[in-house]
MARDREN-17958 format. One record per residue (C-alpha): residue number from 1; residue in one letter; x, y, z. Coordinates in Angstrom, 1 decimal. Layout:
BEGIN
   n res      u      v      w
 NUM   a      X      Y      Z
...
END
This chain:
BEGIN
   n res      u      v      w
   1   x   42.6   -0.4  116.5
   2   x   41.3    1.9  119.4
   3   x   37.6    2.4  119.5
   4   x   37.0    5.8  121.7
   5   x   34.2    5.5  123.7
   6   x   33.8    8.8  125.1
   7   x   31.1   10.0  127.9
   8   x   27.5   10.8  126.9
   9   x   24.2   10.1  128.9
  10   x   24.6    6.5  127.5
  11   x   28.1    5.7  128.9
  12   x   26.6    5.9  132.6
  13   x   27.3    3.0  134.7
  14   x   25.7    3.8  138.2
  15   x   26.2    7.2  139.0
  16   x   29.6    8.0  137.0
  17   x   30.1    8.7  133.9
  18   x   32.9    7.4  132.2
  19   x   35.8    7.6  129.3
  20   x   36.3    4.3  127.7
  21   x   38.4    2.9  125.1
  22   x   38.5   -0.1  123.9
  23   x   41.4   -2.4  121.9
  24   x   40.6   -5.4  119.2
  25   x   43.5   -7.8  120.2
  26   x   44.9  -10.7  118.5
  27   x   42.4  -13.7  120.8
  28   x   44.2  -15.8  123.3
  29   x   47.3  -13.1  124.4
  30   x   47.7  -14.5  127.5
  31   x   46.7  -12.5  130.8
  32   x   50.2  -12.3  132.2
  33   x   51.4  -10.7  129.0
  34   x   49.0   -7.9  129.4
  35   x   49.7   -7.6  133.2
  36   x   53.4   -7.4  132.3
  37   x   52.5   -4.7  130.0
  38   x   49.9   -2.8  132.4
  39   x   52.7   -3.0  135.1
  40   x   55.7   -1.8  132.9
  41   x   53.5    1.0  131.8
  42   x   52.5    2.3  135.5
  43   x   56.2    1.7  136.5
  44   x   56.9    4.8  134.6
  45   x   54.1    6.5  135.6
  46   x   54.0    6.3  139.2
  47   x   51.3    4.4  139.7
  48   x   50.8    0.8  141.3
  49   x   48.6   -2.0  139.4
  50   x   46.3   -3.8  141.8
  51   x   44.3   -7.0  140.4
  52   x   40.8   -7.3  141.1
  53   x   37.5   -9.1  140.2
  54   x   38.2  -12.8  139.9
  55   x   42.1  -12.1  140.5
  56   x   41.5  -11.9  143.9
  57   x   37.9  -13.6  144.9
  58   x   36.2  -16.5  143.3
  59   x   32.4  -15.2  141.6
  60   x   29.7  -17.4  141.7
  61   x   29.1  -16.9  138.2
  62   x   31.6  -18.2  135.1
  63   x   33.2  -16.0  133.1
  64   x   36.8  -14.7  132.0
  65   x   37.0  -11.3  132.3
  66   x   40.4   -9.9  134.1
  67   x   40.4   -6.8  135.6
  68   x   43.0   -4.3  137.3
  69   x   43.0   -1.3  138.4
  70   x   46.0    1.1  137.9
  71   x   46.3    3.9  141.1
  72   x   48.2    6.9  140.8
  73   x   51.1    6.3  144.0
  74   x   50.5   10.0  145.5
  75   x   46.8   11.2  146.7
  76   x   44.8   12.7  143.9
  77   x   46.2   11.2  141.0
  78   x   42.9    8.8  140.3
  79   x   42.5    5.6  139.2
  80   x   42.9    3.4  135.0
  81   x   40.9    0.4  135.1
  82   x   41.8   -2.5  132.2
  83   x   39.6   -5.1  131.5
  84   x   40.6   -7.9  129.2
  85   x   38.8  -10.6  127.5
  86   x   41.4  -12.9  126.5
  87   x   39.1  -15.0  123.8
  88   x   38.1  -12.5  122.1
  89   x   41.0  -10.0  122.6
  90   x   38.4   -7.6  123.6
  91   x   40.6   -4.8  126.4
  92   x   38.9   -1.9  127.4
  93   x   40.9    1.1  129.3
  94   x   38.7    3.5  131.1
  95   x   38.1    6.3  133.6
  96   x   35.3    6.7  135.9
  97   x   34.8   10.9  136.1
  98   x   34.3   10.2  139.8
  99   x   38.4    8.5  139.5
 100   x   40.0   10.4  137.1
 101   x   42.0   12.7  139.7
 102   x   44.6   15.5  138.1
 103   x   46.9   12.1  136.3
 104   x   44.2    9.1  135.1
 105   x   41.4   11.6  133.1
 106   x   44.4   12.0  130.6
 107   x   46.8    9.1  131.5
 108   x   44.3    6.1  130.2
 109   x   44.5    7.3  126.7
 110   x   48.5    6.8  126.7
 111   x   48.2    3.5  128.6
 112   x   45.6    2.4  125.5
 113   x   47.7    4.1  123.0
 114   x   50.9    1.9  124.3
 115   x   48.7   -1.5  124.6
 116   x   47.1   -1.2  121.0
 117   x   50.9   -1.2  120.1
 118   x   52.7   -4.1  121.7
 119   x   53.4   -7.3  119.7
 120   x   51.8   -9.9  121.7
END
């Protein structure tokens, strides 16, 4: 089920307001699977999936959290960020309003849309 987070005074992280929405999983879907998924899905869209957080650097605190961000290939199109929590099955898709470009403010409720779907 999708839970829609939408932007309100509430939702600001730093200086951006965001849209969020955020998927109840079955726990332990592994990371790839979701990756394979994200990827597939950004394929079709013209867009590139680039890991980031601890996909790339090692934090010096724990935690499992996996994060990518999914960038429109031509100028302007903005950026979908997915963060999955793979014991929980907690994945959030979202939009910064500072990101969301003339493709990503509308193109992170069809990537959701498509994750909350998938057999895992």
């Amino acid at each position: 089920m999708i839970t829609v987070n939408f932007p309100t005074v509430g939702n600001k992280v730093g200086d951006s307001l965001l849209k969020k929405l955020e998927i109840r999983l079955r726990p332990g879907i592994s990371a790839m699977k979701i990756r394979e998924a994200v990827a597939g899905w950004a394929r079709l869209n013209d867009a590139e999936v680039k890991p980031m957080g601890r996909l790339v650097r090692p934090y010096k605190t724990s935690g499992e959290n996996i994060h990518w961000h999914i960038r429109g290939s031509r100028k302007g199109m903005g950026t979908v960020e997915v963060t999955y929590l793979p014991s929980s099955g907690e994945l959030s898709v979202l939009v910064h309003d500072n990101r969301q470009g003339h493709w990503a403010g509308q193109a992170y409720v069809e990537l959701a849309r498509r994750l909350e779907k998938i057999e895992f």
